[in-house]
N, C-alpha and C positions, 0 to 999 in steps of 0.2 A: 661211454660215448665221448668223439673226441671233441674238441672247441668249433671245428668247422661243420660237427654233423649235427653237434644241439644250434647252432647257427642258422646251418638249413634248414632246420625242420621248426623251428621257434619264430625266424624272420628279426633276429637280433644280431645284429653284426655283432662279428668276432669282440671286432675292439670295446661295442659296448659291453658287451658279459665281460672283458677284461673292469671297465668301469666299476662296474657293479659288484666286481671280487674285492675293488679297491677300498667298497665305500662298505664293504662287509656286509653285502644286502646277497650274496649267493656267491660261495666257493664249492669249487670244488669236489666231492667228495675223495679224488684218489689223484694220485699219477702213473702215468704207464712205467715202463725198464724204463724209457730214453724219455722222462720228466715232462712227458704234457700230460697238458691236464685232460680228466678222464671225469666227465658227470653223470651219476646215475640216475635213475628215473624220479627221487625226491629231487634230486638237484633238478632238472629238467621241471618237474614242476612246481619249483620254485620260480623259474624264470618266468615261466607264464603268470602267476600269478602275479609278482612285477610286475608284470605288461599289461594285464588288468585293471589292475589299481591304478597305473601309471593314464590309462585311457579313464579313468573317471578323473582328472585333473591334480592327484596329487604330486607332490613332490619328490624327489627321489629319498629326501630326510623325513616328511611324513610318512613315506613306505616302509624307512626303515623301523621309523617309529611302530607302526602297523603289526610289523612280521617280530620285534624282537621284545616289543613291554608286553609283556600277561595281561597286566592289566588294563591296555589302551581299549576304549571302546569310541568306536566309530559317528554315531551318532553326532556329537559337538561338530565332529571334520567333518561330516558328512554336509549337515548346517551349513557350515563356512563356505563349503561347495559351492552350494544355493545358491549364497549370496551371493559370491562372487563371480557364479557364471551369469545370476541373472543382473549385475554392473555390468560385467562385459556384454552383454548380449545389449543391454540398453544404450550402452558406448558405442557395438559398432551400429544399432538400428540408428543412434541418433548421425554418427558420420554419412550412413549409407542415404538418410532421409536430406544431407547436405549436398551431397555428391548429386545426385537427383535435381536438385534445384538447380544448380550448377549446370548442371545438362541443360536443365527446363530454359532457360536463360540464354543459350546458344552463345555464349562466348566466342567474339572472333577473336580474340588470342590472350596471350597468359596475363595481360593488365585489367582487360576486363573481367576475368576470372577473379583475380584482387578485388575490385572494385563488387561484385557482386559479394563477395565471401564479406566484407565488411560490410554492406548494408544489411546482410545477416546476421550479423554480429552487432551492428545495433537496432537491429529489431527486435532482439533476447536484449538488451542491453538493463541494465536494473535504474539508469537513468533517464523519468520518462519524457527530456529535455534532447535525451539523445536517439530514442524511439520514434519521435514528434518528427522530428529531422529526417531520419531514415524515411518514416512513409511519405513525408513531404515529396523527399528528392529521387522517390522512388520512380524510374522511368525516365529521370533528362538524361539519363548518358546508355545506363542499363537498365533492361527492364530488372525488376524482381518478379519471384515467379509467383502466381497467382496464391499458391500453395499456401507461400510463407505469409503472405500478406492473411489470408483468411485467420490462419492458426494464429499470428498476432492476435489479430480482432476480435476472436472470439476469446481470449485468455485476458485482453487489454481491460484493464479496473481504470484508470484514471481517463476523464470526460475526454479532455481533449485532445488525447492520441490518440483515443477511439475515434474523436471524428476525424483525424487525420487518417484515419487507418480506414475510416468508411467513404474519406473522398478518393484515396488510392486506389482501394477497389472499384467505384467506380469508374476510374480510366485502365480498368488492367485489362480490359478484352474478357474474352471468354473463358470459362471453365470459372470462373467467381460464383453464378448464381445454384449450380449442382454441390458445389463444394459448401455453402453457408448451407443447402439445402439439408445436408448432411448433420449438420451443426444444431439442427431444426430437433435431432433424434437425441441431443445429447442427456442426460439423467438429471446433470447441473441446470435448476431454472435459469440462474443470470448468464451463463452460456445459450443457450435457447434464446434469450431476451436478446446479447448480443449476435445471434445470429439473424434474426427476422430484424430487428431494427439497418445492422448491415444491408440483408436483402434489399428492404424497403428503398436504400440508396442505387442499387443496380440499376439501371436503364436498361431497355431491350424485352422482347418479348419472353424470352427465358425466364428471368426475373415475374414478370408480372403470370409469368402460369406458375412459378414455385407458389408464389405467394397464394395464386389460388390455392393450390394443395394446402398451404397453410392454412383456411378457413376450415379445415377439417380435424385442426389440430388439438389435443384433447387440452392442452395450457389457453387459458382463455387469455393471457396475456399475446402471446403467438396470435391469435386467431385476431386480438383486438388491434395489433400494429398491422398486420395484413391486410384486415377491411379499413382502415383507413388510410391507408396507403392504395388498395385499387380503386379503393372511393373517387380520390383525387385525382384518377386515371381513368373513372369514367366506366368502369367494371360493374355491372350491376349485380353478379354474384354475391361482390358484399353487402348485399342490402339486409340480409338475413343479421345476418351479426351486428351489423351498425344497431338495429331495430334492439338485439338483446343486450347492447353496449348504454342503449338509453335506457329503457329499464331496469338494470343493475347498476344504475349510475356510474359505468366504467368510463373513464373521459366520455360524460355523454355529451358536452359542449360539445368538442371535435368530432362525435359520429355524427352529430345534427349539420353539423358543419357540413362533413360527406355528403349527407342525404342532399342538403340543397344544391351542392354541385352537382349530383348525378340526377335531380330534377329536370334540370334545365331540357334534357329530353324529354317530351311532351307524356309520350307513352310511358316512361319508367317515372314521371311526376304520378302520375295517376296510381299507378302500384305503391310509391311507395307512402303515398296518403289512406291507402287501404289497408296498406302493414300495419300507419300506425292507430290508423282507428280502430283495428281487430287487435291491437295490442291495449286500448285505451278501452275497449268491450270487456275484455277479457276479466273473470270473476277472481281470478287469482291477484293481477295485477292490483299492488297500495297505491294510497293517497300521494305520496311522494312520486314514485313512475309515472301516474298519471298525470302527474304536474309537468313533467319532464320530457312526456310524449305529447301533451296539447303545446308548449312550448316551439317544441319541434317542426307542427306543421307552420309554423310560421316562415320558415324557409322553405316551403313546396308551394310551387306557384299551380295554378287551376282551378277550377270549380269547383273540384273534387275535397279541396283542401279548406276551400272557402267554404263548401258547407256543413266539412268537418266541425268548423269553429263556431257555426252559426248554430248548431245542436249541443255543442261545448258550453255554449256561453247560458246554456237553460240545466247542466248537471246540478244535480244535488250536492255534488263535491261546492261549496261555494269558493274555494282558491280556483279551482280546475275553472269554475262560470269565469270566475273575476279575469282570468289570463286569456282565455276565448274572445273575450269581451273586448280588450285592451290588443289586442293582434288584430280584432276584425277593425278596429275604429284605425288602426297603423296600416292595415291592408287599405282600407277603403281612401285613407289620405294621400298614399300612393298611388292607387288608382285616380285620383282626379286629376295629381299632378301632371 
């Protein structure tokens, strides 16, 4: 067969099979009377298998290597494959994830395109003097895109880029409180941490329904920035969690804290002095909890709360009477005031 028919029927231009005669990876087998060259069916599939190897990414000097050492074994190259497509592959995912932002950003022309591509570049930056800056000055000229900013924050170890990085989101608009929501599922606990602490900064109702979702969340850490974050937003859903944040003594100052802001509602005072008196019943509940929960009603204004303390101050616990005791005589001297 002549050089133009194994051509057609292989999809190997002429001149590359001349290539390949040159590099000694496939000649030949004969020539016609008038000196072209003529390949028989090994030649022929020779060239395919060339073009095989060549489509799993080797080189035309590995191939040779391939077809002409006994004793090459594939395996090691086969490895190095791996690697190397899975660099490339993470090379262009990471360009295509830049490109993207770049869009997200709406560039009106190729300076502000600069301008974004550098505040990307130091918000990877390994200096976090030059990170702090980026989310600072993120939005006076160009936005950054929501994206980048979250993936900072939730990756960010040092304090105060984080909260540089938690006041940017803050002003970056929409699509912030879905994306840390996301952040909420991550395997990494201080990922997780930094994403709910981030949310807890979002404003807008988005924000305050993930964070519901978070009360459900199986990291009691998650669940504990949540409730007291809708705490202070007046959310009475978190009332559950505040309630098991003071009997596990997990910041129970700061959930007691919650409780008496979300008091000040008449009707949700009354609940949540019944929470903690059936948490302060409770046979399971220690000595220390119950120190922690009569404590507690001291910031819940009502009768309900007051005559919590007045059956408190007759317990057998004598810390638990003594603290009952010492809130009703602090209640009753603000009541006269």
């Amino acid at each position: 067969m002549l050089i133009g028919e194994v051509a057609r029927r292989s999809g190997v231009s002429a001149r590359m099979l001349r290539h390949y005669e040159s590099l000694g990876l496939v000649r030949p087998s004969g020539r016609t009377g008038s000196g072209y060259r003529e390949y028989s069916m090994e030649d022929i599939q020779r060239v395919f298998h060339i073009e095989s190897l060549r489509s799993l990414g080797l080189s035309l000097r590995e191939i040779g290597r391939a077809l002409h050492e006994p004793g090459f074994t594939p395996s090691a190259l086969v490895d190095d494959l791996i690697r190397q497509t899975r660099e490339r592959i993470a090379a262009e995912t990471e360009l295509l994830t830049r490109l993207r932002r770049i869009h997200a950003a709406e560039p009106a022309d190729w300076e502000n395109v600069l301008k974004v591509v550098a505040l990307l570049q130091a918000l990877g930056s390994k200096s976090a003097d030059a990170r702090q800056r980026a989310a600072l000055s993120s939005g006076e000229e160009v936005p950054v895109p929501v994206e980048a900013l979250v993936e900072a924050a939730l990756s960010e170890t040092d304090a105060n880029v984080a909260g540089a990085l938690r006041w940017a989101l803050a002003r970056s608009g929409e699509g912030g409180p879905a994306l840390l929501a996301e952040g909420l599922g991550s395997p990494v606990a201080a990922v997780r941490e930094r994403a709910v602490r981030s949310l807890v900064e979002m404003p807008g109702d988005e924000a305050t329904a993930r964070l519901r979702d978070a009360l459900a969340h199986p990291d009691a850490v998650v669940r504990g920035c949540a409730a007291l974050a809708l705490g202070t937003r007046g959310v009475a859903d978190a009332v559950p969690t505040l309630l098991d944040m003071i009997v596990q003594g997990r910041n129970d100052t700061d959930a007691a804290d919650a409780l008496s802001v979300l008091s000040s509602d008449a009707t949700l005072a009354d609940r949540i002095a019944t929470g903690l008196v059936e948490r302060l019943a409770g046979g399971t509940t220690e000595a220390p909890a119950r120190g922690r929960l009569t404590q507690a009603l001291a910031g819940i204004p009502g009768p309900k709360a007051s005559h919590a303390l007045v059956e408190l101050s007759h317990d057998e616990d004598r810390a638990v009477a003594l603290t009952a005791a010492y809130l009703l005589r602090l209640r009753d001297g603000f009541g006269r005031d």
